[in-house]
Every structure is written in structure tokens, then in C-alpha cells.
N, C-alpha and C positions, 0 to 999 in steps of 0.2 A: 738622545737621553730620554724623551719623552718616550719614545718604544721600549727603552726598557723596563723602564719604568711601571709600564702596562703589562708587559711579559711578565714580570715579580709578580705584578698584582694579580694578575691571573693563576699563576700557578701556584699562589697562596689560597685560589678559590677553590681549584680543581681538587688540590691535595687534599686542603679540609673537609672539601663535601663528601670525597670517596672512602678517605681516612673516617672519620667519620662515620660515615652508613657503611661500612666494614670491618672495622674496630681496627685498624691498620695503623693510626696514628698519623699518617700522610708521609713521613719521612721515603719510604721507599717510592714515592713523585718526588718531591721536595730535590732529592740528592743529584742523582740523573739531571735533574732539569737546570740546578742550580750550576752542575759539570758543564752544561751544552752551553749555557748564558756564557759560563768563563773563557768557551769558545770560539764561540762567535763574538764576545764585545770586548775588543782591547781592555776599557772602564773595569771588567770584572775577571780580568786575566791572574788576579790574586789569590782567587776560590781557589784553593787544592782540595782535594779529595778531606783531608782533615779539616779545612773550614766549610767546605759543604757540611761535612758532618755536621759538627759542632755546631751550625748556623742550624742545619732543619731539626738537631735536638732544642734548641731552644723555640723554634716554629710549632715542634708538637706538641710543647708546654701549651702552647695557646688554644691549640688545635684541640687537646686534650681536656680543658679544661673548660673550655667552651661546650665541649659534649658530657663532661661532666654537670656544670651545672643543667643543661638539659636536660638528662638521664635524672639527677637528683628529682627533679620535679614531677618527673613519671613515678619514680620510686622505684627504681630497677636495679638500683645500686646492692648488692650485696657488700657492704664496709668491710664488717668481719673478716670475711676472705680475703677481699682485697689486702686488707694491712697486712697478712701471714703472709700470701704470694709477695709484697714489698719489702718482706724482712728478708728477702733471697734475692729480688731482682735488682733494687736499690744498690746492694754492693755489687753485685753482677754489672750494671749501668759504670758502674766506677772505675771495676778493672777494664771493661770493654774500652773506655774512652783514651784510661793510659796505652792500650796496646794498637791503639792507629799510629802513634808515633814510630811503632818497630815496621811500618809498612809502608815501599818503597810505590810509585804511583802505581804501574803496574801492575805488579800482583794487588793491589785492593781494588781496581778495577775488573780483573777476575773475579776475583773474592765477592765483589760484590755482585758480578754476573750471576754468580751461581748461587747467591744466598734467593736475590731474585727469582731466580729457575724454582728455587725448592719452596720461595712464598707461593705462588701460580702453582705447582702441584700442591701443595697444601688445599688450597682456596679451590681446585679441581677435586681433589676427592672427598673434602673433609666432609660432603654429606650425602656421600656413598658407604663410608666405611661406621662400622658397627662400633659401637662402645663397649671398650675394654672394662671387664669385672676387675676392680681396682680394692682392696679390701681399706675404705675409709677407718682413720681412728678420729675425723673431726665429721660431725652430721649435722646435717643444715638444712634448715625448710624455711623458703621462704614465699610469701603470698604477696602477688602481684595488685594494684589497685582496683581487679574487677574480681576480686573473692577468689583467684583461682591461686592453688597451693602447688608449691613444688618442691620435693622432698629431695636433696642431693649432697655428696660430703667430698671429702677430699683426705687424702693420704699424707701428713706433711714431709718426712722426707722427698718422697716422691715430688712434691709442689715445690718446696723449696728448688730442689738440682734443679729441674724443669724450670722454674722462674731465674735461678741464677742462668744458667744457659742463656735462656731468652733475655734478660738485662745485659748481660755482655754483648750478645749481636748487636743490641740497639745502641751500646756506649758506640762500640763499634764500628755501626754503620747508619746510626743516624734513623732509624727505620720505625722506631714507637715497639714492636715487638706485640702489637697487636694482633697480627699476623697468624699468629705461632700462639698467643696467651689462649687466644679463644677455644681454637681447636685442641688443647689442652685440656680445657678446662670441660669443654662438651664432649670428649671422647672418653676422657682417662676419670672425670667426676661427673660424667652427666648433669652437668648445669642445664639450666634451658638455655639455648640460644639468646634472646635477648639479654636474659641477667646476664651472661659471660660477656656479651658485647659493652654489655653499661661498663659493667665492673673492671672490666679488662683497661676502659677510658683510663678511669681512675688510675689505675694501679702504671698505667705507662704515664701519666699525669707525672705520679710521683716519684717515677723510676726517672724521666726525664728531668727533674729539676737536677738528681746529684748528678747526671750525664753531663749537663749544660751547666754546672757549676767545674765539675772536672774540665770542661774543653774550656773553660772560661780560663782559669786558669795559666793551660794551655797556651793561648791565645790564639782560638782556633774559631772563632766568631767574627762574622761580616755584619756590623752591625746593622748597617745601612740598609743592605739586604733584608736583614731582617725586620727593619722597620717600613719596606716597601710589600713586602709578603705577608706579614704580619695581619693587617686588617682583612686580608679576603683570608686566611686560615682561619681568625676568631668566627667571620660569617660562616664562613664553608662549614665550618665544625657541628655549628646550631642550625645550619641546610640540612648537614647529614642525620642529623637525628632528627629531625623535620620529616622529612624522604623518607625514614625508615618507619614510620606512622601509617605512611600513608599510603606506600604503594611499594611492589617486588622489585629485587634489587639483582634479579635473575639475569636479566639484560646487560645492565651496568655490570656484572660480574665477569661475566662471558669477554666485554670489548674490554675489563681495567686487565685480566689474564691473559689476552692478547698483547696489550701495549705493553705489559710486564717484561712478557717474553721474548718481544721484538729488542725492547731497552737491554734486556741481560743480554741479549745475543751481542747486541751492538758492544756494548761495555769488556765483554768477555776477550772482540776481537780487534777490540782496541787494546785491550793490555798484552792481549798475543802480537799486534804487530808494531 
């Protein structure tokens, strides 16, 4: 009991540090990990695929919120934006969460291999590739705490589909949709990186409550879990934006794209056999 116990706590830490200093929200650790516990410990042989979910959407509320008030305090938050991309991903969060119920274990462990496969390519090229001329009808400048200004807008259809999309993976898989928000946000509206990262917190903050109110529902939350995980996300979350102050996150990117990729493989060929 006591080892599990420590496993949860741990992987409440991991999730929120990385989720966190990558705007990822921690769900795509959170889920995989929560899968392998229900594996290995007769105690948590009840986590299916739908209450992983449900449990790490409510773990990224914390996670999320924790690096939000962080980011607030830098002042990196774009609101503004935020609440527009939430008028799309919030119902996106909603429908994602009813449609784990049409997914038999199997194919969502594919499913989820491969959502994995395409965050790891994301998070590989997203800063190689060039930013798309997107014709903005919303313009935004915002200035950071050391006097420096940044001029950047957004298309709202365009934002909306894109935010709803990415809200339903996250109802779906549990994953924060950090992932996918950012590099959105820096490609197709040239945010700066940091504002997209702050904002992105937020905006999965509050995609996640109606996700974790939908699985709640449901009854697709472990709670227990979640109150063993729960304390090392809130830390991990305010680690991650800590670490992102302070130092590259080039390293840690390189080995989280590895273990990404090994987990989706694993996942993929677990629901293949």
C-alpha cells in the first residue's frame, strides 16, 4: 500500500513539473501511468481507460491552476485570448468526455498511441517550422514585465475549430491539450512563446473543469487517486514555471519525446494484441 502510494505521488510530481514547463497540462503522464498502476496493483485494477481519463482531467485542474497562478504573477497571461479560444474548447472538452463512453478498451489504447505519436512530432518540429500568414480580425499587443512589447492577433474562426478540436481530445484523453494549444497559437498567430505557454495554462485550466465535471458525472473519477497525486501536481505545476525562469528546457524535451514515444508504442501494441 505504502508503494503505491509513493508511485501516485510521484507521478503527480513528474506530470506537473513537465506539464508545467511545456504547457502540456501533465495528462498525457498522468494517463499511461495511471493505466500501468491498474496493472500492476490488484487495489487499482478499477482505472479503465475512462477513469484514468476522468481522474488526470481533474489532476490537470490542479496542475493547471497552479501554473496559472504562477504565470499571473509574471504577468504573461494574455485573458483576452484566453476566454475566446474557451468559448470553443470548453464545449469541445464536453463533447470529447461523452464520446470515451463509445470506446471499447482497445481501440482507445491505439487511439491514444497515436494521439501520443502526433504530441512528440508536434513538440519535435514545432520550432523548426515557420509561421503561417494567418489574416488576423482580432490584434493584440501585449508588453511583458521588462518593457518589452509584442504585437500578435488571431483569426477567430480559425481559433475557435482549432480550440474546439483540441478541447475534445483533452475531454477525450485526458491530456490538458496544451500540447497542440501552444504550437497553435505560435505558428498560425505568432504569440511569443512564453505568452502562449502562460495562456495556453489558463485556457486548459478552464477547458478542464467542464471535462472533469462531464467525467464526474459519468462516474469516471478515482478519487482516491486523485487525492494521492493531487499534492505533487499542485507542486510540480509551480516547479514547472519555477524551471522555466530559470533555465533550457531543451534537455527535458528531448528525454519527455522519448518516453512519449516508447509509451505510445507500448499502448498502440497493447491494444493491437
Amino acid at each position: 500500500m505504502l508503494l503505491e502510494w509513493i508511485i501516485l505521488i510521484l507521478i503527480g510530481l513528474v506530470a506537473g513539473t513537465v506539464g508545467s514547463l511545456v504547457g502540456l497540462g501533465g495528462g498525457i503522464i498522468t494517463v499511461p501511468a495511471l493505466l500501468l498502476v491498474a496493472s500492476l496493483f490488484p487495489g487499482y485494477s478499477h482505472i479503465t481507460p475512462p477513469v484514468a481519463v476522468g481522474t488526470s482531467l481533474v489532476l490537470v485542474i490542479i496542475t493547471a491552476l497552479a501554473s496559472t497562478i504562477s504565470y499571473t504573477k509574471k504577468k504573461r497571461i494574455d485573458y483576452s485570448s484566453a476566454w475566446s479560444f474557451f468559448l470553443a474548447s470548453g464545449p469541445g472538452a464536453i463533447v470529447g468526455a461523452y464520446l470515451i463512453s463509445y470506446f471499447q478498451p482497445r481501440p482507445f489504447y491505439i487511439a491514444f498511441g497515436l494521439v501520443m505519436i502526433l504530441v512528440a512530432t508536434v513538440m519535435q518540429f514545432r520550432e523548426h517550422l515557420k509561421p503561417k500568414s494567418v489574416k488576423w480580425d482580432v490584434k493584440r499587443e501585449f508588453t511583458d514585465p521588462k518593457g518589452n512589447s509584442y504585437r500578435y492577433g488571431y483569426h477567430r474562426p480559425t481559433a475557435w475549430i482549432g480550440s474546439f478540436v483540441i478541447g475534445a481530445l483533452s475531454g477525450l484523453f485526458g491530456i490538458g491539450g496544451g500540447s497542440l494549444l501552444v504550437p497553435m497559437m505560435v505558428l498560425l498567430f505568432q504569440f511569443p512563446a512564453h505568452v502562449a505557454t502562460a495562456t495556453s495554462m489558463f485556457v486548459i485550466f478552464l477547458s478542464s473543469i467542464l471535462g472533469s465535471a462531464t467525467h464526474l458525472i459519468q462516474g469516471n473519477i478515482d478519487w482516491m487517486a486523485v487525492l494521492l497525486i493531487a499534492p505533487g501536481a499542485w507542486f510540480g505545476g509551480q516547479l514547472g514555471a519555477w524551471i522555466s525562469e530559470r533555465m533550457s528546457s531543451h534537455a527535458l524535451l528531448i528525454g519527455l519525446r522519448i518516453a512519449i514515444l516508447v509509451v505510445a508504442v507500448r499502448m498502440i501494441l497493447e491494444g493491437v494484441g
